[in-house]
C-alpha positions as CSV (number, residue, x, y, z in Angstrom):
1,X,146.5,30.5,139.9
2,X,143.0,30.7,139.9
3,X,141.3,28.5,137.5
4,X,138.6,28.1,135.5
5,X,136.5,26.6,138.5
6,X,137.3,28.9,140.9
7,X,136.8,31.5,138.8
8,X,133.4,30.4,138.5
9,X,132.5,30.1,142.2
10,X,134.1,34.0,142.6
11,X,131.5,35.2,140.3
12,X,128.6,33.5,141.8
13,X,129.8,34.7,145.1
14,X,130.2,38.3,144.0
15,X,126.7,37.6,142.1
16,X,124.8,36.5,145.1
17,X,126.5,39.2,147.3
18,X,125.4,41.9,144.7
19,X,122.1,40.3,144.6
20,X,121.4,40.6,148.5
21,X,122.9,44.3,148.8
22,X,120.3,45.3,145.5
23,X,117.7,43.8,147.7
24,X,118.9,45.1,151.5
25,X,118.4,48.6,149.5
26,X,115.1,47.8,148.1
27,X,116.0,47.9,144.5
28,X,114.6,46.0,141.3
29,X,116.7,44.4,138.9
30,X,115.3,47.4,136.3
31,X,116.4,50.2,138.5
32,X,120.1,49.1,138.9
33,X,120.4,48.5,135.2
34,X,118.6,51.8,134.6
35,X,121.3,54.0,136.5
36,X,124.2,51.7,135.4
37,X,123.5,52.4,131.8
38,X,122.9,47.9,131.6
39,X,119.9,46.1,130.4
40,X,118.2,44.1,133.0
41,X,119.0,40.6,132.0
42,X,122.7,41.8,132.4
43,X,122.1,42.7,136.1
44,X,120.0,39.1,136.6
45,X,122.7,37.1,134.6
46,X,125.3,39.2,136.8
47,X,123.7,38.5,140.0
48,X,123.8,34.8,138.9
49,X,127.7,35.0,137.8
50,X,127.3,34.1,134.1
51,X,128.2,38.0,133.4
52,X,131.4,39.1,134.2
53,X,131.2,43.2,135.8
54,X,133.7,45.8,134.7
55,X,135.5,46.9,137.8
56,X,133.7,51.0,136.7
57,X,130.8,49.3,136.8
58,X,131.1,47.3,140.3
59,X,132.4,50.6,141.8
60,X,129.4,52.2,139.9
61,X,126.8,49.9,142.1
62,X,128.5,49.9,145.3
63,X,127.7,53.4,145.5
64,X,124.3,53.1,143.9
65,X,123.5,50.6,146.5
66,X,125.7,52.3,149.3
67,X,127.1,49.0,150.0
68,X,129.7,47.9,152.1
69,X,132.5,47.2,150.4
70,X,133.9,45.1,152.9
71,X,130.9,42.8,153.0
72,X,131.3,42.5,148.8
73,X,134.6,41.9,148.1
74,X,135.6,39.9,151.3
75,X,134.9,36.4,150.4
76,X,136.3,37.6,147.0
77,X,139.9,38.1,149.0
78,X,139.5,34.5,150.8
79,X,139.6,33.1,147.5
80,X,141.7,35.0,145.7
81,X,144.2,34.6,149.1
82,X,143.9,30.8,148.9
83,X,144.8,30.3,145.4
84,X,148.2,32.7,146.3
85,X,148.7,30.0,148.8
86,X,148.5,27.2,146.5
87,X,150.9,28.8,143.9
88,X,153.5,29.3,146.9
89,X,153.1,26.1,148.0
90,X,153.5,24.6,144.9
91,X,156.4,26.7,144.0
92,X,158.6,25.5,147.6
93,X,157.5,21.7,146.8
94,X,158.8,22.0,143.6
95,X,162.3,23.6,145.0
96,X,162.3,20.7,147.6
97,X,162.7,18.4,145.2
98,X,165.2,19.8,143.5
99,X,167.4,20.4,147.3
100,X,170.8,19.2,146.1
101,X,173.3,22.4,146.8
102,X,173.5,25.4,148.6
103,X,172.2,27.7,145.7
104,X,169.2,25.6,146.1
105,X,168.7,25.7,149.9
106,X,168.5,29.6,149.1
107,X,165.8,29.5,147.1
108,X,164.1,27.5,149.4
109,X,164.4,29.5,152.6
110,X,163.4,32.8,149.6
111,X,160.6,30.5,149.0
112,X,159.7,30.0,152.4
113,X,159.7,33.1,153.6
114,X,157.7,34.3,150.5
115,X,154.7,31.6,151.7
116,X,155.6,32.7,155.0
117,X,154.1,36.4,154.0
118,X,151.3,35.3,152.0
119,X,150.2,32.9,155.1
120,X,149.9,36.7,157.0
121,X,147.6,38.4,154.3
């Protein structure tokens, strides 16, 4: 699950990523807002992560910016990975301590090998 915190950091991430593609294409704040229909203190409070962006509008300023969208959403997936990993994690602890019976030491090993392929991603 990814909480309020972390939730937080991903948007200043994706804000300060946005922020240094905008620049590496030698935009102002005004233009991006201009062709993205936004006013400018949306695109500053974006770049700082106060202001949630619309997927429509992210895709919007990747191509304005002809960004990489590896180098955007990258860290994005690190975090949003990790927290997949926690909730697995928590989820196999949780049937360890309930290991009493067979049907139990199923879902385990299903829980296992579910963490198993989130460990891969």
């Amino acid at each position: 699950m990814i909480t309020k915190e972390k939730e937080e950091v991903l948007y200043r991430n994706l804000g300060s990523l946005i922020q240094t593609a905008r620049k590496k294409s030698n935009l102002n704040q005004e233009d991006v807002a201009k062709n993205l229909g936004l006013s400018r203190i949306s695109i500053v409070n974006i770049e700082h992560g106060k202001q949630k962006i619309q997927l429509h509008t992210l895709i919007k300023l990747i191509i304005l910016l002809n960004a990489d969208i590896n180098e955007l959403l990258q860290p994005l997936l690190v975090i949003i990975k990790n927290s997949a990993n926690q909730k697995a994690e928590k989820s196999i602890n949780e049937e360890i301590d309930q290991f009493d019976n067979k049907e139990n030491t199923t879902k385990i090993l299903k829980g296992f090998m579910t963490y198993s392929q989130l460990k891969k991603l």
